[in-house]
PAPADREN-491463 format. One line per field, with one value per residue: residue in one letter; x, y, z of N, C-alpha, C in turn. Coordinates in pm, 1 decimal, decimal comma, m for minus. Example, Ala and Ser with C-alpha at 12.3 -4.5 7.8 and 13.67 -1.06 7.14 Angstrom:
code = [A:S]
n_X = [1319,0:1285,0]
n_Y = [m569,0:m225,0]
n_Z = [780,0:708,0]
ca_X = [1230,0:1367,0]
ca_Y = [m450,0:m106,0]
ca_Z = [780,0:714,0]
c_X = [1320,0:1290,0]
c_Y = [m330,0:3,0]
c_Z = [780,0:787,0]
REM end
This chain:
code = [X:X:X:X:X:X:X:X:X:X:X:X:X:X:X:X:X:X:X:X:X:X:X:X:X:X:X:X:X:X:X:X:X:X:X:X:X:X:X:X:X:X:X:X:X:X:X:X:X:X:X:X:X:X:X:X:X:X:X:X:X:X:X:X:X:X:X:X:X:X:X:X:X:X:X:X:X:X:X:X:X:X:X:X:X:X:X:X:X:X:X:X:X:X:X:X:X:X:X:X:X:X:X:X:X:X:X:X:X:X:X:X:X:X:X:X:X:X:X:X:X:X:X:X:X:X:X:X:X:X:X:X:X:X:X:X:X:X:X:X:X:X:X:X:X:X:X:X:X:X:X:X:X:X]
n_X = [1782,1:1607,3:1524,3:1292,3:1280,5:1154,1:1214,9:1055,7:1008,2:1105,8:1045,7:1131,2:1040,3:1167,4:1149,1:1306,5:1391,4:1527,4:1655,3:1693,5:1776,3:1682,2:1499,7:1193,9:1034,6:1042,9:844,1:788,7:679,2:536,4:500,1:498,6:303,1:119,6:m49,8:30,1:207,1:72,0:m75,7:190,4:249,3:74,7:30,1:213,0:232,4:31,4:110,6:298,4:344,3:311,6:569,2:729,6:878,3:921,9:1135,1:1263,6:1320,8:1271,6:1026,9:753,9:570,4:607,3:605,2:328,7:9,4:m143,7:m62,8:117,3:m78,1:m199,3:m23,1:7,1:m210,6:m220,0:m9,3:255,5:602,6:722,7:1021,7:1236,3:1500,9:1787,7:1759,5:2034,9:2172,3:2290,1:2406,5:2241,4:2041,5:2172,5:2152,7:1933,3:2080,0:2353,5:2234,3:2089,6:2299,4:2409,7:2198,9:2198,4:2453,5:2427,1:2210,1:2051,1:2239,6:2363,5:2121,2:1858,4:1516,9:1274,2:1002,9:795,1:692,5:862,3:1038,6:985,0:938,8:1183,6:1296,8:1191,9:1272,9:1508,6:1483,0:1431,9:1648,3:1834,3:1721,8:1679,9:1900,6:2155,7:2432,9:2522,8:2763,6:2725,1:2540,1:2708,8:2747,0:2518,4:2160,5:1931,8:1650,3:1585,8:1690,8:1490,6:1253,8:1369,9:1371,2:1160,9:1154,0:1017,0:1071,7:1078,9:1224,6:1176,5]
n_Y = [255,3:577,9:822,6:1092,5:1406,1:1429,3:1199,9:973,3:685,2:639,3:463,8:318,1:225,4:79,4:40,8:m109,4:m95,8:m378,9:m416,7:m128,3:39,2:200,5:389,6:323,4:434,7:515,6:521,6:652,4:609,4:610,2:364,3:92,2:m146,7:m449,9:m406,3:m133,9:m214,0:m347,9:m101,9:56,9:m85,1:m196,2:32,9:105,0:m144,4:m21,5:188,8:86,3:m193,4:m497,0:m719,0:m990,5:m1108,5:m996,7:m925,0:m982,2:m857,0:m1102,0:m959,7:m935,2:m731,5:m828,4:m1071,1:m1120,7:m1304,5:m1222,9:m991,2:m1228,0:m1334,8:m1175,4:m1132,0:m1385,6:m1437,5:m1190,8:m1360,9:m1309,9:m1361,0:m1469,2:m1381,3:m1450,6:m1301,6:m1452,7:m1421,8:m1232,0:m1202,3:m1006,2:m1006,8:m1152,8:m950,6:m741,8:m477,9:m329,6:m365,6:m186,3:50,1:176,0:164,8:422,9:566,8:615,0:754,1:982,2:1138,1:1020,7:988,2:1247,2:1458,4:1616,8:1548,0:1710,8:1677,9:1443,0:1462,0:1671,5:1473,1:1314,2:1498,6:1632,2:1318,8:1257,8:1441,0:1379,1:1105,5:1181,2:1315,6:1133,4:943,3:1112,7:1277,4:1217,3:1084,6:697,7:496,9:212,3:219,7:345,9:596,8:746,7:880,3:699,3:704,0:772,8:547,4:348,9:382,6:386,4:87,1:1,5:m180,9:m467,4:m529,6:m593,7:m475,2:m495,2]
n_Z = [1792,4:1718,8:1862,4:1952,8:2111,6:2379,8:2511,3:2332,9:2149,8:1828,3:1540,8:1204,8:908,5:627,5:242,8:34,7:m313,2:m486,6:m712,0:m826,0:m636,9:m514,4:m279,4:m179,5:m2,0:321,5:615,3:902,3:1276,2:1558,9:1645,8:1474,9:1301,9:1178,5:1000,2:927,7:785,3:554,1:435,4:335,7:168,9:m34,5:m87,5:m229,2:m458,7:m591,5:m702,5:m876,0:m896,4:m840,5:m685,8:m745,5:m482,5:m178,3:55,1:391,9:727,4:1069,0:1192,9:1422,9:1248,5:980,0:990,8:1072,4:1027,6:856,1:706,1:581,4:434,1:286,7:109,0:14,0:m117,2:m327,1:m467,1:m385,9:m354,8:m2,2:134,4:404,9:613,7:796,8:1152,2:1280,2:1032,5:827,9:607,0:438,6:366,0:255,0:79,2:226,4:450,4:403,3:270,6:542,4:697,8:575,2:597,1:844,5:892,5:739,0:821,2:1072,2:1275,9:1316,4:1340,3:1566,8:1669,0:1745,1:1753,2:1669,3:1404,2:1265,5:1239,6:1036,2:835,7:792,9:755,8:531,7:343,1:318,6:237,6:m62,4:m194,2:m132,9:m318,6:m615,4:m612,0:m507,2:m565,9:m628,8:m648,4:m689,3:m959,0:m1160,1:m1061,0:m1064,4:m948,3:m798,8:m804,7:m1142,8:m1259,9:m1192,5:m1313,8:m1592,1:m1639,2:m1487,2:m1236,8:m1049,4:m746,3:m416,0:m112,1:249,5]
ca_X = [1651,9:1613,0:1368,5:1256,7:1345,2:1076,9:1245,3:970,3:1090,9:1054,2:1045,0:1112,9:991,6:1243,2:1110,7:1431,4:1414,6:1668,2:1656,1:1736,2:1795,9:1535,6:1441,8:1054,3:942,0:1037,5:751,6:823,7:545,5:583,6:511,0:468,1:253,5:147,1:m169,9:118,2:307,2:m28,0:m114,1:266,4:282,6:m91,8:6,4:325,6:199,6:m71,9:207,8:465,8:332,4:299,5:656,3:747,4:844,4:984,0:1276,5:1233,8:1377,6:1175,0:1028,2:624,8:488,3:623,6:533,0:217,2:m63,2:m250,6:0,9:146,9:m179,8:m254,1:113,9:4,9:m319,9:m152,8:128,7:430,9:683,8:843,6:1257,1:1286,2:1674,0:1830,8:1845,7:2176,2:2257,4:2270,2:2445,1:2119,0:1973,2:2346,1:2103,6:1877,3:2215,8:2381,3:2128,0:2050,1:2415,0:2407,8:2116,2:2257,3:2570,5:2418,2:2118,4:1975,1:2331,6:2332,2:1984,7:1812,5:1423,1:1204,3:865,1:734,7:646,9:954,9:1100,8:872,8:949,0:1350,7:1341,9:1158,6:1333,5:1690,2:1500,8:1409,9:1729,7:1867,5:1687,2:1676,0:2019,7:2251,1:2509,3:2548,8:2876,5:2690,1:2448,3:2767,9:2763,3:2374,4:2086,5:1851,5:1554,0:1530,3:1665,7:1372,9:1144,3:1420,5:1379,7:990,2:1172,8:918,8:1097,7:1072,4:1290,3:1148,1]
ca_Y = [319,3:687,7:910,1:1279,5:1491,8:1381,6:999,5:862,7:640,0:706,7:349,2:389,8:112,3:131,7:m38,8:m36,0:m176,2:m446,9:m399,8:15,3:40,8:309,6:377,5:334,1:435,9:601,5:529,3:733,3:607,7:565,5:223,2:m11,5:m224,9:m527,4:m279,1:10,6:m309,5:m360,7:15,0:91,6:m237,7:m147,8:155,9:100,1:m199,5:10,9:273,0:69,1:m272,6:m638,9:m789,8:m1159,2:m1114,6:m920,7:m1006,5:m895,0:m980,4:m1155,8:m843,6:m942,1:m662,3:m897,4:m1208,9:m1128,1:m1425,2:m1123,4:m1025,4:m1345,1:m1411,3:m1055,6:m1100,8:m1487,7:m1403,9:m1132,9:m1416,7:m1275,0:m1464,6:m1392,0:m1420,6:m1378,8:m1339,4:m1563,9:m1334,0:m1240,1:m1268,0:m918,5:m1057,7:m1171,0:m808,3:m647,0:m363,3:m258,6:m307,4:m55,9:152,0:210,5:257,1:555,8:640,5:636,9:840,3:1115,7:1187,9:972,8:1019,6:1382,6:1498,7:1573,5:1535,8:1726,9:1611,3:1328,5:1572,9:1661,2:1358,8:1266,4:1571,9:1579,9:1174,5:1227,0:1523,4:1281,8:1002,2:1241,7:1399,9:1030,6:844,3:1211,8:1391,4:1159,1:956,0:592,7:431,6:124,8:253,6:406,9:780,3:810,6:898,8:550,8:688,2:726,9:376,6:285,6:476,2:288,3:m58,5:m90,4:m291,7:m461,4:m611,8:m460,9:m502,3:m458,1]
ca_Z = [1783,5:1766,3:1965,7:1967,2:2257,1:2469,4:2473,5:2338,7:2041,2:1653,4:1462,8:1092,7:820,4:534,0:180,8:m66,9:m409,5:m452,8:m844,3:m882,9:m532,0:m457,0:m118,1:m166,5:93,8:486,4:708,7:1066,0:1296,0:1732,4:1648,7:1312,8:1280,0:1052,9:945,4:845,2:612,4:485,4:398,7:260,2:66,4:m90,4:m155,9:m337,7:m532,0:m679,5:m812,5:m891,6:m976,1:m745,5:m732,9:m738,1:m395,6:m86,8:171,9:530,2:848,9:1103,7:1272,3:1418,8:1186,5:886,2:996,8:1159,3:979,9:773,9:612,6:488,4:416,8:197,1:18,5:m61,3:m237,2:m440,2:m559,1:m376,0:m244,4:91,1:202,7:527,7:649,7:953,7:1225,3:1252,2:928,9:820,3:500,6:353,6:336,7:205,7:19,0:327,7:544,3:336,1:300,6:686,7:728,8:525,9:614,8:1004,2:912,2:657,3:889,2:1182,4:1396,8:1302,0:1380,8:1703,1:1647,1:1921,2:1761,5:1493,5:1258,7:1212,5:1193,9:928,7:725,8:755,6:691,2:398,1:260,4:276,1:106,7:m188,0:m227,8:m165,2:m468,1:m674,2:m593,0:m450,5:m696,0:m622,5:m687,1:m809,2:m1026,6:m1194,4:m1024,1:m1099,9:m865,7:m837,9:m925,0:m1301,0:m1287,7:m1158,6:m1403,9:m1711,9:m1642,9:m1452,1:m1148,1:m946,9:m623,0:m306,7:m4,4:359,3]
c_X = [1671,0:1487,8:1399,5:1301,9:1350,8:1129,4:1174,3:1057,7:1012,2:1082,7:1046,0:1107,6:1074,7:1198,8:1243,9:1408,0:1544,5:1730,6:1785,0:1790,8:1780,6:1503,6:1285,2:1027,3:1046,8:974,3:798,6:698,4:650,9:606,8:483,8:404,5:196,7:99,4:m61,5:187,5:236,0:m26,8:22,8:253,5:153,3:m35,6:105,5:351,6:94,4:39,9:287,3:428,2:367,7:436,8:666,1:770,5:956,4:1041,6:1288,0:1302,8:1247,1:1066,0:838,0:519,2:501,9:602,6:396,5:132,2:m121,0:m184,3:61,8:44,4:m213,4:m156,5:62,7:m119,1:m284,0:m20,4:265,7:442,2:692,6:942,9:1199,7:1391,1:1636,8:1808,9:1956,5:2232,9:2256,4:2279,7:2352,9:2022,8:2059,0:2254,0:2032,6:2051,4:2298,8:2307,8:2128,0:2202,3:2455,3:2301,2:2153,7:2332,0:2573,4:2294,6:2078,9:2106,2:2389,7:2241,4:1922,9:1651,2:1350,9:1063,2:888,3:775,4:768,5:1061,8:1084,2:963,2:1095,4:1419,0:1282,4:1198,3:1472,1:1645,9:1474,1:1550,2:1859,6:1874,6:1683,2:1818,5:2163,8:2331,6:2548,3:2653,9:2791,7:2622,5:2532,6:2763,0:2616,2:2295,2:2047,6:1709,6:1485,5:1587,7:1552,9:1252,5:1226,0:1359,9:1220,3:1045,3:1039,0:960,2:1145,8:1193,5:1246,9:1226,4]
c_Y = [469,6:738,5:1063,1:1318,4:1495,5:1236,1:923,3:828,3:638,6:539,8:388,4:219,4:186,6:24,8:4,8:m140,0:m233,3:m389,2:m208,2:98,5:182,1:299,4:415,4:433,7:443,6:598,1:563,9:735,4:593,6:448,4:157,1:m156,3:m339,7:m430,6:m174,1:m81,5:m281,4:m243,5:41,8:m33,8:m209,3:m40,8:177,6:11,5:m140,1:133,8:237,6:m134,0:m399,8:m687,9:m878,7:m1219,8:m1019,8:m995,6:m844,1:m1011,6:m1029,9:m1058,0:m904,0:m914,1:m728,4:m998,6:m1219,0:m1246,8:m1310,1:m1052,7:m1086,5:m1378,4:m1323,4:m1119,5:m1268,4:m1490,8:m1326,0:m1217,4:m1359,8:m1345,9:m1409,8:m1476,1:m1400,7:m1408,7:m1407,8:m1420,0:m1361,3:m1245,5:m1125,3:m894,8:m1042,1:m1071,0:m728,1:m509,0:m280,4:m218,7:m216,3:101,7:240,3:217,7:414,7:679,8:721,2:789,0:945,1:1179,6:1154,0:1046,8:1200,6:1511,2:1539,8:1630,0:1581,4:1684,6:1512,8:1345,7:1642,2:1599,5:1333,7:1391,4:1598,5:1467,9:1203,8:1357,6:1441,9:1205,4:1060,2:1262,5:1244,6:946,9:967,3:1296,2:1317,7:1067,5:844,8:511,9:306,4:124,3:360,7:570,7:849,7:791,3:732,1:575,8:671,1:626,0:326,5:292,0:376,5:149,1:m94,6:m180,4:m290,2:m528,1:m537,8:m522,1:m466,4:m480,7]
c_Z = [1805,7:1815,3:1995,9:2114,2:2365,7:2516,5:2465,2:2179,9:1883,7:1597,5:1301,3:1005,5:688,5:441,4:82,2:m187,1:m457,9:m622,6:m902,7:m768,4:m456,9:m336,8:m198,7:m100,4:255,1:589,1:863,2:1129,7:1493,6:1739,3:1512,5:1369,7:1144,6:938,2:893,9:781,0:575,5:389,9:288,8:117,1:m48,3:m189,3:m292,3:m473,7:m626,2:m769,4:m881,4:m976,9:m852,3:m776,5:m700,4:m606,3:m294,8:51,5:315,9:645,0:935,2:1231,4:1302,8:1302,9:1067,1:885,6:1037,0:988,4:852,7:661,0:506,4:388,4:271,7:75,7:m98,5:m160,9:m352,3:m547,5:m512,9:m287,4:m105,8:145,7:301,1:582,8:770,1:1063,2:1273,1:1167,9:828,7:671,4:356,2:334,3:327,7:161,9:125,4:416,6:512,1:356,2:411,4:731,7:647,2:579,6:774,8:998,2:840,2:737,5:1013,2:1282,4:1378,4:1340,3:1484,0:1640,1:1787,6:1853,5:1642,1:1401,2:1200,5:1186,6:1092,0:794,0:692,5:684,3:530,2:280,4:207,3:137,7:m70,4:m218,8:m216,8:m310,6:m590,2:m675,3:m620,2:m562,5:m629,0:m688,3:m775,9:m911,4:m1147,2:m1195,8:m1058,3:m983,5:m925,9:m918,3:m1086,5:m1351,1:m1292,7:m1278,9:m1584,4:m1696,4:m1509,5:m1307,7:m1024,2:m801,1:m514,8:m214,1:109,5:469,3]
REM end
């Protein structure tokens, strides 16, 4: 977990598309809740399109009843990995190791706000800059934008 200066703690909600393997989405809040899935998930299905379904570990804010409940009216599935099984989310686990060792363990954050605005300068310059070995040496995003992928990862 990291935390601003003050040691209060920064929680970050990472959405990665398994498909083009896009970081969605960054959310930097004190705390996450089901209500902040809800809101990102909303928000990203209305830009991007409802996918078949999304794989999360077993974290409250993903299981909470209201959720399940939102995701099953819209028609999406949900994975949810073993805990412990870090395996079964290889694309987030990736991910958040990069993400660790090109910014988080680098960083020192004295407020939110600039948490917020550092994290979300990476993930631009991540899915926009950055070349991806698997994606053969190309950024992810205008994958994303080629091929329409609708499947999220939480």
């Amino acid at each position: 977990m990291i935390r601003t200066t003050d040691g209060r703690p920064v929680r970050i909600l990472v959405i990665i598309d398994e498909y083009t393997r896009e970081c969605l989405s960054l959310l930097v809040a004190r705390r996450l809740r089901s209500q902040n899935v809800l809101d990102q998930l909303y928000e990203l299905f209305i830009r991007r399109g409802i996918p078949e379904y999304i794989r999360s570990d077993n974290g409250p804010e993903f299981t909470a009843k209201v959720v399940r409940e939102w995701l099953a009216d819209l028609g999406v599935s949900t994975l949810f990995i073993e805990p412990g099984s870090p395996w079964e989310n290889g694309y987030v686990e990736s991910f958040i190791g990069k993400f660790r060792d090109e910014l988080l363990n680098r960083e020192i954050f004295d407020t939110l706000l600039e948490a917020k605005v550092i994290i979300e300068n990476w993930r631009r310059e991540y899915n926009q800059l950055r070349p991806h070995s698997s994606l053969g040496y190309r950024p992810p995003a205008p994958e994303a934008y080629d091929h329409g992928a609708l499947t999220l990862q939480v």
